[in-house]
C-alpha positions as CSV (number, residue, x, y, z in Angstrom):
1,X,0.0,0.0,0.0
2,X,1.3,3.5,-0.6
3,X,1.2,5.7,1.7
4,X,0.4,9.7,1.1
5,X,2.8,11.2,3.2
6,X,1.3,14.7,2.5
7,X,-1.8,13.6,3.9
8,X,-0.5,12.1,6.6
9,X,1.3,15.2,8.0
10,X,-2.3,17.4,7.3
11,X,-3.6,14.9,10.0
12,X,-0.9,14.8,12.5
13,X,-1.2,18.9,12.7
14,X,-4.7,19.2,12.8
15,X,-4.2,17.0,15.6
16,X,-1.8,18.8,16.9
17,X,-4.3,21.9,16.9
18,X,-6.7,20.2,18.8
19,X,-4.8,19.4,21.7
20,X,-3.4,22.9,22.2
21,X,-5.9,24.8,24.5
22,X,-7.4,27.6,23.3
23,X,-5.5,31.0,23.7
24,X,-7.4,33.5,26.4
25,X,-8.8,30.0,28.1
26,X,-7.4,29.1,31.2
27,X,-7.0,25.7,32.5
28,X,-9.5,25.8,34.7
29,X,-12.5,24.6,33.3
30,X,-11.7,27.1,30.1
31,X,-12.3,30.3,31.7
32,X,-11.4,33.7,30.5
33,X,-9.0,35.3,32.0
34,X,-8.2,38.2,29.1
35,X,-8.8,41.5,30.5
36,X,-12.0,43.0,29.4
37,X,-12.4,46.7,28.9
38,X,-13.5,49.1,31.9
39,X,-17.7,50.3,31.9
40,X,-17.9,53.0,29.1
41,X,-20.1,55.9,31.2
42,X,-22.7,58.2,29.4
43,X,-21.1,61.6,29.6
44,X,-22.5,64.5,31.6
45,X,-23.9,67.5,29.0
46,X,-23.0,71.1,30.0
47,X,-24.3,73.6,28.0
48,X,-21.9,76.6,27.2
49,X,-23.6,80.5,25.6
50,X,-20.6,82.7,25.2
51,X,-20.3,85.6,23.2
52,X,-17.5,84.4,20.7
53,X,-18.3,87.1,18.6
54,X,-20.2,90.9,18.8
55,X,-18.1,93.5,21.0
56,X,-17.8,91.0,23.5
57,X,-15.9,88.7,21.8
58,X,-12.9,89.6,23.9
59,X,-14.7,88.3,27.1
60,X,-15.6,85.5,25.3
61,X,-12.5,83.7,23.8
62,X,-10.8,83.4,27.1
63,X,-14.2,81.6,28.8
64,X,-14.3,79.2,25.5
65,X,-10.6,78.7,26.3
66,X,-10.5,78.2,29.7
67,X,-13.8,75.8,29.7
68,X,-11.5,73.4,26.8
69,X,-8.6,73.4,29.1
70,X,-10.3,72.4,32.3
71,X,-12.7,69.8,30.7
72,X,-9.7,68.2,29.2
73,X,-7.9,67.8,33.1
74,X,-11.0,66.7,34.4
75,X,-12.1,63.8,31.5
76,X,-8.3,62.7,31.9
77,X,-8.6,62.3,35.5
78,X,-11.4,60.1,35.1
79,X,-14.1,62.6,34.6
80,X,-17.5,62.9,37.4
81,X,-17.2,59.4,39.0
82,X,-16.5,57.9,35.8
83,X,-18.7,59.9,33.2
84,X,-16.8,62.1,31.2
85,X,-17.8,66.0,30.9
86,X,-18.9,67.4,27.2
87,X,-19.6,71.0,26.9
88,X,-21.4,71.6,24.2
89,X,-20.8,75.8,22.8
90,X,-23.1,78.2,21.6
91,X,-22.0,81.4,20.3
92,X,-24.8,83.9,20.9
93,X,-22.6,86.7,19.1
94,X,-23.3,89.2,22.0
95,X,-27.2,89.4,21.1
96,X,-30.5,88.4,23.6
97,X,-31.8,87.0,21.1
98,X,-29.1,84.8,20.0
99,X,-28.7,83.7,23.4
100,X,-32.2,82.7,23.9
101,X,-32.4,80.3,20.7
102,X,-29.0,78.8,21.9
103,X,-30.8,78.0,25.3
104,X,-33.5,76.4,23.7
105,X,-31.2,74.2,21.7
106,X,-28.9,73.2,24.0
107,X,-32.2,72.2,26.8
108,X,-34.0,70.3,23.6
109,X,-31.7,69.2,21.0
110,X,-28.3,68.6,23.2
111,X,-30.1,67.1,26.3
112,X,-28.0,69.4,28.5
113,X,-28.2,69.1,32.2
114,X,-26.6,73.1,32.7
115,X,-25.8,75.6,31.7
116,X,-22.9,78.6,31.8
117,X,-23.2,81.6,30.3
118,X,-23.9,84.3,28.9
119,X,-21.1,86.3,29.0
120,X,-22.9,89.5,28.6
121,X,-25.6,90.8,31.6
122,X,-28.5,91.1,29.0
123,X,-28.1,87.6,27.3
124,X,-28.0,86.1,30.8
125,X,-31.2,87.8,31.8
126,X,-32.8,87.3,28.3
127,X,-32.0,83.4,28.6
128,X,-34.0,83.0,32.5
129,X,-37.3,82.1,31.2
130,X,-35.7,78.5,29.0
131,X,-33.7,78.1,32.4
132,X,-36.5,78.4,34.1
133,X,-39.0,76.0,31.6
134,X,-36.2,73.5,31.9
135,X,-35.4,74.0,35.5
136,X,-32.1,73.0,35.0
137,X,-29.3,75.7,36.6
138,X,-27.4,78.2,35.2
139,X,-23.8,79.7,36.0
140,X,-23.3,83.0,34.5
141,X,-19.7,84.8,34.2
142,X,-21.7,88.0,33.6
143,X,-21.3,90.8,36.4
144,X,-24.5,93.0,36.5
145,X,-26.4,93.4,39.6
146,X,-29.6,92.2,38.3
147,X,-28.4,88.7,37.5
148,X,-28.6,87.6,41.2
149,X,-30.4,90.3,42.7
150,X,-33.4,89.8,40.5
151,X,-33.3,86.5,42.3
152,X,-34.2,83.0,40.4
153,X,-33.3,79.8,42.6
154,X,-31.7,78.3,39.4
155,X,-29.0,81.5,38.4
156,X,-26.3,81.4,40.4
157,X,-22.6,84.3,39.3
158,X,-19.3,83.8,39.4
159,X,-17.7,87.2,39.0
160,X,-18.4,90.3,41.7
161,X,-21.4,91.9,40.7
162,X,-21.7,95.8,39.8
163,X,-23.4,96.1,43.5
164,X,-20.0,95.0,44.7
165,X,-17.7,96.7,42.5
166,X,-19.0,99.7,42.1
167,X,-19.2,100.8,45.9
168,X,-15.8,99.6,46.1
169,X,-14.5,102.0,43.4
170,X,-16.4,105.0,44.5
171,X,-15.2,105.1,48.1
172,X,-11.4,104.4,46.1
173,X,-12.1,107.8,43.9
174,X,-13.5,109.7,46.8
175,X,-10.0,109.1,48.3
176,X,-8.4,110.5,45.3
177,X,-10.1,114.0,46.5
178,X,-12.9,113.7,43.6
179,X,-16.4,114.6,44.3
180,X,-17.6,115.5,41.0
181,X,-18.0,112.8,38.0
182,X,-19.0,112.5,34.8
183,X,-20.7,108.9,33.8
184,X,-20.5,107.4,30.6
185,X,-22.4,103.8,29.9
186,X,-23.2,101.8,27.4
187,X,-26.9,101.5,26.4
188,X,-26.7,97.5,26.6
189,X,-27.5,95.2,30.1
190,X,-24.1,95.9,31.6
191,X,-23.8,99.0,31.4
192,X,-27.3,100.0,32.3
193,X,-27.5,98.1,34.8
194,X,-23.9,99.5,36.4
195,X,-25.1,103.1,35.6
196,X,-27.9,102.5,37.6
197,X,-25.9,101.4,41.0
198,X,-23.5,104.0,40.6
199,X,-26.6,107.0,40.8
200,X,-27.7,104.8,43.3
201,X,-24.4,105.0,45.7
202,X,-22.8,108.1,44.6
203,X,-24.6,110.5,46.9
204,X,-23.9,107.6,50.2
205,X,-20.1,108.3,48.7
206,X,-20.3,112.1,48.7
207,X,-19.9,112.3,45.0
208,X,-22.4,114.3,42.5
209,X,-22.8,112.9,39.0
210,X,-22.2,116.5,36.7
211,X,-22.9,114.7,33.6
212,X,-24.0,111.8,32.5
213,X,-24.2,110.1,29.0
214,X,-24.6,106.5,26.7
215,X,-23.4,105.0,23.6
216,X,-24.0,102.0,21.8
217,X,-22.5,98.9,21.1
218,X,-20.6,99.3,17.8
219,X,-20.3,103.2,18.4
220,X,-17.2,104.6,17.4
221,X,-17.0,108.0,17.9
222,X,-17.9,109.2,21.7
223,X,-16.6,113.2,21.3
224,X,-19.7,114.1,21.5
225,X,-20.4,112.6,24.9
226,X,-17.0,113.1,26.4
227,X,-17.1,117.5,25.4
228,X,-20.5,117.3,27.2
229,X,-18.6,115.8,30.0
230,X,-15.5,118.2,29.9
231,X,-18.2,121.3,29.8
232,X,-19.8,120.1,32.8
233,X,-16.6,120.8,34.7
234,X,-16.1,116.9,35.9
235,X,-13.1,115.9,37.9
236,X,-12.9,112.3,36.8
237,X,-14.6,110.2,34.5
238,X,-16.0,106.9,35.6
239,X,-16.8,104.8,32.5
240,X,-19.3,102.1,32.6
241,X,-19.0,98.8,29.8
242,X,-17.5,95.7,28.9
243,X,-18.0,95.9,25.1
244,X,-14.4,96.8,23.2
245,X,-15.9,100.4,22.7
246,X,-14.2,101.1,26.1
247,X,-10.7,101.7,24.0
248,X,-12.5,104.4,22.0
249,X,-13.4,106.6,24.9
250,X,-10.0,106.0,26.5
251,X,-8.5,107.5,23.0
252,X,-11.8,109.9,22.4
253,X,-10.4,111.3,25.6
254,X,-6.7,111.9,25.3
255,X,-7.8,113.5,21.4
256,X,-9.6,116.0,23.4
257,X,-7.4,116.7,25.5
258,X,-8.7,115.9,28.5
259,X,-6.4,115.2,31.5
260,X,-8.7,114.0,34.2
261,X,-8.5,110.8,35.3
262,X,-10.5,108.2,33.4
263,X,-12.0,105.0,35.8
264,X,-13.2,101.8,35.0
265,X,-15.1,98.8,36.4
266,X,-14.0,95.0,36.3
267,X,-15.4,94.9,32.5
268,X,-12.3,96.1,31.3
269,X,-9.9,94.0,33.3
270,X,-8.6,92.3,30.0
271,X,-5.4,93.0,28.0
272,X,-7.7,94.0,25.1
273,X,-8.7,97.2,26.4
274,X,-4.6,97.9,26.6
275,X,-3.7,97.1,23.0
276,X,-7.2,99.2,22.1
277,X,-7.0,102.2,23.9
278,X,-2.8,102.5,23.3
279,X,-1.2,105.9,24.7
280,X,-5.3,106.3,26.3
281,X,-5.1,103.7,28.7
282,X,-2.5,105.6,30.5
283,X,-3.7,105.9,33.9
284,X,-6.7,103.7,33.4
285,X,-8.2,102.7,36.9
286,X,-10.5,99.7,37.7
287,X,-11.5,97.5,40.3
288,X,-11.4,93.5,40.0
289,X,-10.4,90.3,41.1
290,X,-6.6,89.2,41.8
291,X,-6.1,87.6,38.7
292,X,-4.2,90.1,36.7
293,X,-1.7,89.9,39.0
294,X,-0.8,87.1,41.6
295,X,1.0,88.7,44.1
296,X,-2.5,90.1,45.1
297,X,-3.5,86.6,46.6
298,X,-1.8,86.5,50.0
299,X,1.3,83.9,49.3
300,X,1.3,80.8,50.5
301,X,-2.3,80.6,50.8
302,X,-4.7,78.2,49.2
303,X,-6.1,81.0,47.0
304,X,-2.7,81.6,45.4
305,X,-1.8,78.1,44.8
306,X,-5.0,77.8,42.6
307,X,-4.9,81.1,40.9
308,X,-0.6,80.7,39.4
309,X,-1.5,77.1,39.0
310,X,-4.4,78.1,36.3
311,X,-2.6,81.4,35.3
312,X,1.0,78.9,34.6
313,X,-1.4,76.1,32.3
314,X,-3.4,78.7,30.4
315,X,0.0,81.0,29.6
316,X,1.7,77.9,28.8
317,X,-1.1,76.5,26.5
318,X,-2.2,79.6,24.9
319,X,0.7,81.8,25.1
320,X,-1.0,84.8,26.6
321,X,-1.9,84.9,30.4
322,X,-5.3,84.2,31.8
323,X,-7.7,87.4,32.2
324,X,-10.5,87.7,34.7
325,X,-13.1,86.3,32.3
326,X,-11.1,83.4,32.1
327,X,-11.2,83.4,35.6
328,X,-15.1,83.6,35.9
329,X,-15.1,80.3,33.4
330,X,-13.2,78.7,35.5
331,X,-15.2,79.1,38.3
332,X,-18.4,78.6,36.4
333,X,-17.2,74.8,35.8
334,X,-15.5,74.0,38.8
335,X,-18.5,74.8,41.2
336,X,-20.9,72.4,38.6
337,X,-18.5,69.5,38.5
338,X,-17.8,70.1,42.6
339,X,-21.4,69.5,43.1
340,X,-22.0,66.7,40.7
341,X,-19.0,65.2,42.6
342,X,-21.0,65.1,45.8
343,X,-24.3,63.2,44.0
344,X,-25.7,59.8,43.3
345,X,-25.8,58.3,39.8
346,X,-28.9,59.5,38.2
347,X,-28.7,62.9,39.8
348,X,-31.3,64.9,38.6
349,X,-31.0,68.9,37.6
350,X,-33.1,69.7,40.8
351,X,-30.4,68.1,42.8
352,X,-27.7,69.1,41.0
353,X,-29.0,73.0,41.4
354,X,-29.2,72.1,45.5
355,X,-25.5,70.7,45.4
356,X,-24.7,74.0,44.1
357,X,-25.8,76.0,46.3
358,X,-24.3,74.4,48.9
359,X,-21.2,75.3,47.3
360,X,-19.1,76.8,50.6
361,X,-15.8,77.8,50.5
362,X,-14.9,77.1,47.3
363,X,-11.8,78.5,46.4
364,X,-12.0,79.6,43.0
365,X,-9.9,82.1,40.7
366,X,-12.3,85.2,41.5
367,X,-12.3,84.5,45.3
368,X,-14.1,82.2,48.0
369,X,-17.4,81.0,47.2
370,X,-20.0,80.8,49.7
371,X,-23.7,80.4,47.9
372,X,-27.0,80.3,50.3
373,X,-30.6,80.3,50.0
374,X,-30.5,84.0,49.3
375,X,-27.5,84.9,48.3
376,X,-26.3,83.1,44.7
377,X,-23.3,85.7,44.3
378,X,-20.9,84.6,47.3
379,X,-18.6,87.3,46.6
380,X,-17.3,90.0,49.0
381,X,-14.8,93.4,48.9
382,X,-12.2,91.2,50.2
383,X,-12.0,89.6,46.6
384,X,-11.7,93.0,45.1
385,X,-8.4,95.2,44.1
386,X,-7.4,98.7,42.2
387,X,-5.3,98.4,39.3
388,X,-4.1,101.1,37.0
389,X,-2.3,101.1,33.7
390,X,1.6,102.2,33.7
391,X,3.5,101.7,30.7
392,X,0.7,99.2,29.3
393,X,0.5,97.1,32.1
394,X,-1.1,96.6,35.3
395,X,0.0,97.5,38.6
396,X,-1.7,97.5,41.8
397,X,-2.8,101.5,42.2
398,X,-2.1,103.2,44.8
């Protein structure tokens, strides 16, 4: 008989085969001991209306950066008890009405379970009636009065209101030997609603408002205002916006000649206003957070080591150092995810809005949060500093 040798060795390895176990089987009893991969987690939706472009564009770029950077840390370290964070932007191009659709959208398309923004007071107010239909809450980084004095259980701020700031800077030009100002405002929610605190406080400061005028968003000619202003014989002029209109004044001013002191609020604390305004800004007085320059935070103190911690990562990754919008962002997310750290799985937006506001202590980038039942600000003076330009940069005034 002839054998097929070729057919024999076909056999003996398909033998062979048989008897090797399986590869990812163990021998005991064939289980699998390959490692499987870890529980993929839904992620947790925050909604994000910023004003990426319109004359708060400034304010807005540095909140849209800041929001990317931190989500990125906080997804690598494992995200909210295992669920990532998505933020989901909306650009509401410094417009009510923008802001409002964006809302909607991000409540009924994007499933979103909060919601920062706007960056501008009157988008932020505009947006309260879809916060409130959703009853989900909603972090603003917008500093008028009205956002958190007109109080809604579900708004909650992160930067110092005008009711904080502008005391603070009256009683700072008062000490300066002023008692006669001009005002100038923009016509928008900001300034409006700053306008109206400073006639409010001026007289309890023992200053008289000699003048007092408005522009527009978009304006670019404010002469007209500013040789009212000058007529009425003002000592100082205390500016009221966060819109990039506030280089125009600043340079509106120094055409005309005028050598009176020009003050701001914490709507201008950005580098933008600098590079705008040029040889104008020279002077240029404001009150705001500590952010603009470290050495405010007391060193060595909790407070400092989280402010040049951010300021180092956002210079680093964006080449340019952090501003107090940035800040506010910050903030903004930090207080969300700290609350959703202290839920349950399955949280619901009602619980999540209680955890905030239980926020106590929180050290943020603007200051130490401290949110009640009544009061959904948290801020106080102690947060609060004077800067003034020299040479194009900022300085601690004096």
């Amino acid at each position: 008989m002839i054998v097929n040798t070729r057919k024999v060795l076909i056999l003996f390895l398909a033998a062979l085969l048989l008897a090797v176990p399986l590869v990812g089987c163990s021998s005991d009893g064939g289980k699998d001991t390959s490692e499987k991969p870890a529980e993929v987690k839904d992620p947790y939706r925050i909604g994000a209306v910023l004003s990426e472009t319109g004359t708060y564009a400034g304010l807005g770029a540095p909140e849209r950066n800041t929001l990317e950077m931190e989500v990125a840390k906080i997804n690598d370290a494992g995200g909210v008890n295992g669920h990532p964070i998505e933020i989901v932007f909306e650009d509401d191009a410094t417009d009510p009405d923008t802001a409002v659709a964006a809302t909607t959208r991000l409540i009924d398309k994007e499933g979103v379970m909060a919601i920062i923004g706007a960056t501008g007071t009157g988008a932020t107010m505009a947006m309260r009636q879809e916060i409130d239909r959703a009853g989900i809450p909603q972090l603003s980084p917008a500093g008028g009065t009205a956002v958190t004095a007109s109080f809604d259980p579900l708004v909650f701020q992160t930067p110092w209101s005008n009711s904080l700031v502008v005391p603070f800077e009256l009683a700072y030009i008062k000490k300066q030997g002023i008692t006669k100002i001009g005002l100038i405002a923009d016509s928008g929610g900001f300034g409006k609603d700053g306008a109206g605190v400073v006639k409010e406080k001026v007289a309890g400061a023992g200053i008289t408002i000699v003048a007092e005028e408005a522009f527009n968003a978009g304006d670019t000619d404010m002469s007209a205002q500013l040789t009212k202003i000058k007529a009425a014989g003002a000592e100082a002029v205390l500016m009221v916006t966060a819109g990039k209109e506030a280089a125009t004044v600043a340079k509106n001013m120094m055409d005309l000649g005028m050598t009176v002191p020009l003050f701001g609020t914490h709507g201008n604390a950005r580098t933008e206003f600098i590079e705008g305004a040029g040889a104008g800004a020279e002077g240029f007085r404001f009150a705001a957070g500590k952010i603009l320059l470290p050495e405010s935070y007391d060193s060595g103190s909790e407070s400092y080591k989280v402010a040049t911690e951010f300021i180092d990562e956002y210079s680093a990754q964006f080449d340019k150092a952090p501003d107090t919008f940035a800040g506010h962002a910050y903030d903004a997310l930090h207080i969300i995810i700290n609350a959703m750290m202290t839920l349950d799985e399955g949280f619901t937006p009602a619980e999540l809005r209680d955890a905030i506001e239980a926020t106590d202590g929180f050290v943020g980038i603007g200051g130490v949060f401290t949110y009640s039942a009544t009061d959904h600000n948290g801020m106080t003076e102690d947060d609060l500093v004077m800067y003034q330009v020299t040479d194009g940069k900022w300085v601690l005034a004096k």
